[in-house]
Structure formats: C-alpha cells, structure tokens
N, C-alpha and C positions, 0 to 999 in steps of 0.2 A: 504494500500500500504506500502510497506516494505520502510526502509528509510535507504540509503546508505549512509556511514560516509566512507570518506577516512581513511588506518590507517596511522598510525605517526602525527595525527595533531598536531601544538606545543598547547604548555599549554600556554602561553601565547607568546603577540607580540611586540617587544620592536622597539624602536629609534635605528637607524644604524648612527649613529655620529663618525667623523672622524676615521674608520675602530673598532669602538667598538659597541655591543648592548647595551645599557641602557637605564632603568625607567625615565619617567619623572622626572624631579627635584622636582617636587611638588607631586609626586605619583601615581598622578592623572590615573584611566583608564576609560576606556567604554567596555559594551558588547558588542560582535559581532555576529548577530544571521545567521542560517542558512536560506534559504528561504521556504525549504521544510515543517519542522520542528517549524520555527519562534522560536527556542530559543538559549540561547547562547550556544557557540560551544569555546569561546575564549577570553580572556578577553585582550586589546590591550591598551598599553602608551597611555593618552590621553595630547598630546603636548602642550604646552603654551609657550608665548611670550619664557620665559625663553630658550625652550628645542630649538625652533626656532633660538636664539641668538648663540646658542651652535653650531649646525647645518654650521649657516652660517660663522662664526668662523672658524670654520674647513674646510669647503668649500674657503675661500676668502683663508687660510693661503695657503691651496694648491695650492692653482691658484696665489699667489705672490710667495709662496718659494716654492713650490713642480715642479717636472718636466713636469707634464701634458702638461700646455700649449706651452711648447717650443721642444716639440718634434715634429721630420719630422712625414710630415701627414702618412708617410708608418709606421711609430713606428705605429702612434695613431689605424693604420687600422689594425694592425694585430692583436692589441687586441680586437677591434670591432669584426673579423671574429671570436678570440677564444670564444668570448659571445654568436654571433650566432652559432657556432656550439656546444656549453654546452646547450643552448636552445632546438635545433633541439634534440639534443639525449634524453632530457628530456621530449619533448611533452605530452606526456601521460601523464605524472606526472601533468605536470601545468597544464594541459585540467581537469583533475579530484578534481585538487583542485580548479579550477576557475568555474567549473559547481558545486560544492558544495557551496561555496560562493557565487555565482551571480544567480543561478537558471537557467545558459543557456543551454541547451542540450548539450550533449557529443560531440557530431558529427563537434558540428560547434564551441566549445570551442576548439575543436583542429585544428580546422582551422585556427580560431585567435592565438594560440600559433605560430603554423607554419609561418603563417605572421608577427608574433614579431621577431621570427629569420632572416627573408627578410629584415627586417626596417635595424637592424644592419647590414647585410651583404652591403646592398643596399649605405648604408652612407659609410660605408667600403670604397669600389669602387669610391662612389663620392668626398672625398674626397681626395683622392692621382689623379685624374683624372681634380681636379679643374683647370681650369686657370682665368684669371685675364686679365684688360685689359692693353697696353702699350697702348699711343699716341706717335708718334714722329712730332717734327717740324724739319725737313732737316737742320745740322748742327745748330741749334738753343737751342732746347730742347728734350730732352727723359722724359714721364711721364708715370708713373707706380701706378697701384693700387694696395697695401698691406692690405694683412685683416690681422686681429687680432681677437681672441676672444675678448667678450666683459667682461667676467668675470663669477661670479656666476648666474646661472640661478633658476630662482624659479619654477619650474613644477609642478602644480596640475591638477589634472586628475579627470575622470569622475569613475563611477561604473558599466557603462553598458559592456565592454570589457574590463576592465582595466590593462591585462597584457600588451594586444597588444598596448592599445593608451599608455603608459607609456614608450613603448618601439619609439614610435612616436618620442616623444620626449624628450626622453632619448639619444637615437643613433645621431640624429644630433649636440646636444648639445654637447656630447663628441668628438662626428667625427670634430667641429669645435674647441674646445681644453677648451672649458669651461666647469668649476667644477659646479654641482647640488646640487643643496635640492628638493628632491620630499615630497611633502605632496597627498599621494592618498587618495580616497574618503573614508570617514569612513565608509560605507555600507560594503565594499568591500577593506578590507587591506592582504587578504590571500597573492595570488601571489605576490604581491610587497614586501613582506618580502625575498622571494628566490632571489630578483637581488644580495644582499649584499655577497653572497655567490658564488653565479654566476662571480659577479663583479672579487671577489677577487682572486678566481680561474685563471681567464683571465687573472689574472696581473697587474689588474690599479690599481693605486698608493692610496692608504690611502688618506682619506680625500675629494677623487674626487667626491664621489656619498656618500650622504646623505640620511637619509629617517627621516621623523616626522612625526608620525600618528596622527592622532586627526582628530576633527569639524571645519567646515570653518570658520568658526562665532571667533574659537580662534586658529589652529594652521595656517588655510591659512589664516586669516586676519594678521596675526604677519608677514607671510613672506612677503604677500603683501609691507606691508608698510616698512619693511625694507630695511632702509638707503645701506645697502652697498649691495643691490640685484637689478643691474641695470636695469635686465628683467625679467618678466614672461610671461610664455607660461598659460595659459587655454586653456582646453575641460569642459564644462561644459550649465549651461541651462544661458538663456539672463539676467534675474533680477542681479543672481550672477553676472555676468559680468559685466553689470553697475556698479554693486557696485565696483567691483575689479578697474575697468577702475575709476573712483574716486577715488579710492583712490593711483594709479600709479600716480596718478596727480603730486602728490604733490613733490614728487621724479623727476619727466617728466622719467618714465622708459618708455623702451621698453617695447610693449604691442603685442601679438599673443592671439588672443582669436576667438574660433570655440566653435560658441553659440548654438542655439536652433534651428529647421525649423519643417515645417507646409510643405513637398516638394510636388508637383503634381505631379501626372502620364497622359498623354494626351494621349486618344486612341482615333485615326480617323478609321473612317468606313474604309478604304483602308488599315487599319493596319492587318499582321498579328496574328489573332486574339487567336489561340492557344499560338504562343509565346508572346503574351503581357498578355494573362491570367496567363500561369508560372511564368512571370518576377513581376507583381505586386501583386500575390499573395507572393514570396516568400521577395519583396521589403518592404511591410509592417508588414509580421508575422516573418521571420527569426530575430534572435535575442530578441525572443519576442515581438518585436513588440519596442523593447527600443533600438534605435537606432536614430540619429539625420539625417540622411540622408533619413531615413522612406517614401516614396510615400503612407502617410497617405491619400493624396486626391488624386480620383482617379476620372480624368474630361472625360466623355465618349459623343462619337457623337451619334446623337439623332438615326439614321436608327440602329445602333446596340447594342444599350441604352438595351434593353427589355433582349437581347439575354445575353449579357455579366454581367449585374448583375445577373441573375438567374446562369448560370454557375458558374460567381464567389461564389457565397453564397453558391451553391450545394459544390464547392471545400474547401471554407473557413470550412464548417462543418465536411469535412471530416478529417480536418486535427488534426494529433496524439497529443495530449495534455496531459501531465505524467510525471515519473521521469526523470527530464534530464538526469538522468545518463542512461536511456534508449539509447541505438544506434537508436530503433524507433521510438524514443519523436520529434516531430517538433517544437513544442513549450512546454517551459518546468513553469517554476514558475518565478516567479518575484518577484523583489530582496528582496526587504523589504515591511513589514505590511503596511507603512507609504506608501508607492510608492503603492501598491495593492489598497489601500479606495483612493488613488486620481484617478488611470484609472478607479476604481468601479463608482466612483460620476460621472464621463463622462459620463460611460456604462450608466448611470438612465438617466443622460439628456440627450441622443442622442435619449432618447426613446420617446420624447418630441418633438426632433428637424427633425429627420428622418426617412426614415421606418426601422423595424428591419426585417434583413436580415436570420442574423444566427447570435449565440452565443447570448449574452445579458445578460451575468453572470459567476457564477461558472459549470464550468464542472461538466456533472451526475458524481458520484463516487467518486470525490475528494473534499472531505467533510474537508480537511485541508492544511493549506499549500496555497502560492500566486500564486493560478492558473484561472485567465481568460479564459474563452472560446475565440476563435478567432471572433472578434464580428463586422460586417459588418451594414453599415448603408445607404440606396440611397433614392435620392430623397433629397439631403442635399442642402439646400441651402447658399451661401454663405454668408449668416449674421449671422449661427448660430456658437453657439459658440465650438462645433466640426470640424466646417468647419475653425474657426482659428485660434484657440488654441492647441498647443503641448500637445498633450497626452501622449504618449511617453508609449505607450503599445501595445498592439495585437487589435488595433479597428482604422476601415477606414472609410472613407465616403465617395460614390460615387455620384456624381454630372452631369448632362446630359448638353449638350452643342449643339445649331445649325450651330455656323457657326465659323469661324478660327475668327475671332477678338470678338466673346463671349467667347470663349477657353483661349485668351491669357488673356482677361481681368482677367475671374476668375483665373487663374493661379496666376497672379501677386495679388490679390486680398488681401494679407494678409502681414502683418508687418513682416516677415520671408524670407529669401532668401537663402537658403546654397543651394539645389540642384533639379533640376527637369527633369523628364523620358518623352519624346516622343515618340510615336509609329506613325510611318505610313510609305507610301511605296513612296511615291512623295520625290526626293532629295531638288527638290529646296524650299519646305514647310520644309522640316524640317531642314534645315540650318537657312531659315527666321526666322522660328519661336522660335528655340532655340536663335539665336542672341537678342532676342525682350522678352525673358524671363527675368525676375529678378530673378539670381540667378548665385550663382557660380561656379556652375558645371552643366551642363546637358550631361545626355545619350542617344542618340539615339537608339532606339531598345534593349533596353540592359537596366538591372538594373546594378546596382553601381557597376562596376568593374572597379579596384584605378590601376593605373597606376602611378608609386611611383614620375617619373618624374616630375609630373604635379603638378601646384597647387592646393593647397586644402585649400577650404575657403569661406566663404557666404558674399554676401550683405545685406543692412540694418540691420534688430535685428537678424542675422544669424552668424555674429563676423565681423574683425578687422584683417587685414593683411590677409597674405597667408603663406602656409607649404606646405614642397614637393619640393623636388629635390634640386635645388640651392637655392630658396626660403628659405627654413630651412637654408640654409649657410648663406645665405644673414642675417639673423633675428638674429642668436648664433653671427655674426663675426660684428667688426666695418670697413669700409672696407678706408684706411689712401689712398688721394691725396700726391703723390713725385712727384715732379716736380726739375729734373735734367737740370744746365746750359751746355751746350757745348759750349759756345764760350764767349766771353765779354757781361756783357746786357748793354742794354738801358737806364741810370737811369737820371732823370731832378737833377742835385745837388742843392738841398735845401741847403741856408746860403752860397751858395759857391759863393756870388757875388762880387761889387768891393774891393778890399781890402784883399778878404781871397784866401787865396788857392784853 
C-alpha cells in the first residue's frame, strides 16, 4: 500500500511562548512517528519544568498587563469568529495533516476540523449573549453577580481528535478572557502547532495562547503543579487523572477532567433494529474505535440476541479498513505502536473471554502499519475483563440481557460513567431507564450527537465537573457576590455602650 505524506510538513516543532517559536531551554526533543508508516516524520521540543515556567510567565504577564482580559466580550468574540472562520477555510488542510498524524480516516478528520470551527464560533455567540444574575431586596439592597476570569489556564489534551478537543477548550477559555498554556498529547503535536499562526492572524494579543510540547510525566506534570496556574482542564484516560487530581491538591486549583468510559448500548426487542445496528456499529468503530464516548458494550435483549449479533459481525466485517487518507477507509490505523500491542493484548484475551465474532487481529493485506480489524466479541460476560476495561480501539462486546432490571444492572456494572445509548420504542422505558443509568450523558435512539449547549461530562472514574455551554463559562470565570446598600442598614454598635458615642 502506497503511503501518503502531506507536502510542507515542518522539519521540526517548537514551543509557541509569548508570540515566539522556540527550543527547549534544555534542547531536549522527541520523535514523532507517523501511524501508517510507524516512523519519525518530525522531530518536536521536548518541554521541561523550565520551558513550562516560561510559558506560564508569559501567559500570567498577559493576563495582569496585556489587554485580553479586560476587553468587552464583543472585542473578545470577534476575534473568536476570525479563528473560526481561518479554521473553516483551512479544513482540508488540518483534516490531512490530522489523519497523517492520528491514523483517522479522511472523511471524519474533517468533520472534526469542521466542529473545531463550531466550538469557536459557538463561544463566540455565548459569550456577548451571557447574563448574570441580579437579586433585588425592594428599597433595601441591589445584588449583582460579576465574573471575572480566573486567570491562566492549563489545557492538556488527548491524541484521539486533538485539533477539535483543543479547540474544546481553547474557545471557552478565551471566550471567558483567560490566557492558556496548552501542553497537547505527545503522540499527536501536528495540528496544534497551526493555532499559533491561526491565533495571530485573528489578532489576539501576544502572550495569550501558549503551547509546550513534551511527555506528561515532564511537560504536563510541570504545568500541573504550577503555582501561579489556578486551573486545568483535562481530556485524557482515568489513572492520569488521579494522578493530575493529586497533584491540583496541593495548589486546591480548579479541576475539569473528562476521563475514560466503558459506555453501553441497550437494545430492547421493540427497538428499531436497523437503526440501532447503524448507530452502534458506527458508535464503536468511527474514530477507530479510540474514542471515550465509545458504546464498546453493547447489552442486547435475549428474543433478538441470535439475530443482531450475526448481522452485526456480518456488518462489522465488512467494514473498509486502509489508508485513512482513503475517502473509503472507515477505519483507518491507530495512532501509535505503543497504543496498537495494548488493543492487540485485549484482541488475545477476548478470545478467552468471549466468542469471536469477526476481526480478531491484523487485517488480510496490511502486513504494516497500526491497523486492527474491527473485532467483535458476544456472549461477554460481565466479569471479564473486556466487559470493563477501556480499550479504546475498534473491538466491542456484546452481552445478552432478559429483563429491564438485568439490562440496567449490567449497564451500571463497571467503574466508568461518561455516557450510555438506548434503543427502544416504549417512551416511558426509556426516560426511566436512562434517569436510572450511571452516567453523564445518554442518547436515546441516537449515537453521540453533542449539542454544544449541554453539559459534557461522566460520573465516577469517567471525570470531575462538567463543559459545555455556560458550564465552560462557569469553570474559565470566578463569578464575585456585590451586594449594593440602598438605604441606611441595620448595624448592632459594638463598644458603643454607656459612656461612648
């Protein structure tokens, strides 16, 4: 198979510190490989405590002496719209270099870029459209709530879409008036290099948007713990979090973290059975399969148990597996060596744990490069360890169910909660039962379509606050109690007893 290289890629990928590129202080770099290929394509800054210090330096001075945060929200949004509309014209461009770097197919890498230009627009809109609340006590008091930014923000991000979720929360952080340091995922540092250019274009002020490439382990542990970075936002898997969430501690920062899930798909016999086979066939393979919202487990009622796995596994094998740069790739490669031998090890023990369906390995013909078959597994029962463990590739397990309170059990059944798919035709079942799920988002009939309003965000080992609409405002901004006197108050005078005034 032929292997497509974007042209222009840079030769190398530096730190974006207060509107300059530069090397680590220490020199320090890392390779960056391609997924097809598996070799370096780029060599990128590998950031330390140092380059981190730097970063945030530049960040804090803008946010004390530069004009960002004190400009009307209509200033801040029209540079928002000129980012999403530099984005939109670009598409293609970031779709080609983000399916180079991540291994996602063409088709749906530009759908993610497309939706990085929504985020900004969308914050845009929300806020010049913000209000706040007033209390009035009649002739007594006027009380008013003031936000403020909180200041610099730390954003580190994941590898599996990383233009779009950076643009997550990139746009609200700005849209609320606080300065960034992104540190994105070392797998995946392509796209995130073009904000800085993007950025500057739009007009934002030097120093507001930061970028440090590196290892978690040394460039987002540095930002973590640093003193003068009152919040971070993560997207990332739950271990990392814990650890992150300790070490906020010690700061008490502001903590936004969208972790890891294990999410179900519930198909009742009454469910439309074509449209829940599209929906969770494309809920767990789209994106490769590496996606946190994933309906990895898919719980089916027992009368159409027989029927729906056979169809699904006839569907799951048919599906196109090849060069993401393909427009007919449906599932393309994944991302890193390192990330391929851990969904590999799954793929051996599912074959242990459940029946094999389809897939169960490397694809005929693709004899190189981190390409999975789409790998299906039923009859899973819920103590193995496919049935609770994120995989976070191209492989589901499907699991048979008798009755609506064996359904909800195993749903809930697993230490993860970010999001879970219903399927059936009864209204008042499926409000019950999604209310009775653990988890922080469910779909009825529908795979994962984000409605930007809404919150977004998991229960238990699934993360920590919520994002999404005011949400995200609420999390960037501090939001100040004023409490205005209108008339004389009330006061008991201390010390003003016999004798004094």
């Amino acid at each position: 198979m032929t292997h497509y290289v974007p042209e222009g890629l840079p030769g190398e990928l530096k730190h974006y510190i207060g509107g300059e590129l530069v090397d680590s202080v220490s020199g320090k770099t890392f390779d960056v490989l391609d997924p097809v290929s598996n070799t370096p394509y780029v060599t990128a800054s590998a950031g330390q405590a140092e380059d981190v210090d730097r970063a945030v330096a530049a960040a804090r001075r803008a946010f004390t002496d530069g004009p960002w945060p004190r400009l009307l929200p209509r200033a801040r949004a029209r540079i928002l719209t000129r980012i999403a509309d530099a984005v939109e014209a670009q598409d293609r461009r970031l779709a080609e270099l983000e399916t180079f770097d991540t291994g996602l197919p063409i088709t749906q890498a530009l759908g993610q870029a497309q939706r990085a230009a929504e985020n900004f627009r969308f914050f845009a809109d929300l806020v010049v459209a913000q209000a706040d609340d007033t209390y009035q006590v009649p002739g007594r008091q006027v009380n008013y709530v003031h936000r403020k930014p909180v200041g610099v923000a730390g954003l580190i991000t994941p590898w599996n879409t990383p233009f779009m979720l950076e643009s997550w929360k990139l746009a609200p952080a700005l849209a609320s008036g606080c300065t960034v340091v992104l540190k994105p995922a070392e797998f995946t540092p392509l796209s995130a290099s073009l904000w800085a250019g993007i950025f500057a274009e739009a007009g934002l002020p030097e120093g507001v948007f930061n970028l440090v490439n590196g290892f978690g382990e040394e460039a987002g542990d540095a930002l973590v713990k640093h003193p003068d970075v009152p919040l971070i936002s993560f997207t990332g898997e739950t271990t990392t979090g814990q650890t992150i969430y300790r070490n906020c501690a010690t700061h008490l920062k502001g903590m936004s973290m969208e972790l890891g899930g294990k999410s179900p798909a519930i198909v009742f016999a009454d469910a439309d059975l074509d449209a829940a086979l599209d929906s969770t066939l494309f809920g767990v393979f789209s994106l490769n399969g590496e996606r946190c919202t994933a309906g990895s487990r898919i719980l089916v009622e027992r009368p159409i148990y027989d029927e729906f796995c056979a169809r699904y596994a006839e569907r799951a094998a048919a599906i196109v597996v090849g060069d993401p740069h393909d427009p007919a790739t449906e599932v393309g490669a994944l991302v890193h060596p390192e990330h391929y031998e851990k969904v590999m090890r799954y793929v051996e023990l599912g074959k242990s744990e459940g029946r094999l369906l389809a897939g169960g390995g490397r694809p005929s013909g693709l004899d190189s490069g981190n390409y999975v078959a789409p790998t299906v597994f039923a009859d899973v029962p819920s103590t193995a360890r496919i049935f609770q463990e994120e995989i976070f590739g191209p492989v589901v397990a499907l699991t048979p169910f008798d009755t609506e309170a064996e359904a909800l059990a195993l749903a809930n059944d697993v230490k993860y909660g970010l999001a879970a798919y219903l399927w059936t035709s009864k209204l008042e079942r499926a409000h019950t039962f999604a209310q009775s799920v653990e988890a922080g988002m469910v779909w009825l009939n529908s795979h994962n379509v984000r409605d930007l309003r809404t919150p977004f965000g998991g229960v238990k080992a699934s993360g920590l606050g919520h994002e999404g609409g005011y949400r995200s405002l609420d999390f960037y901004t501090d939001q100040q109690a004023i409490h205005v006197s209108l008339g004389p108050v009330h006061t008991a005078r201390f010390g003003a007893g016999k004798g004094n005034s």
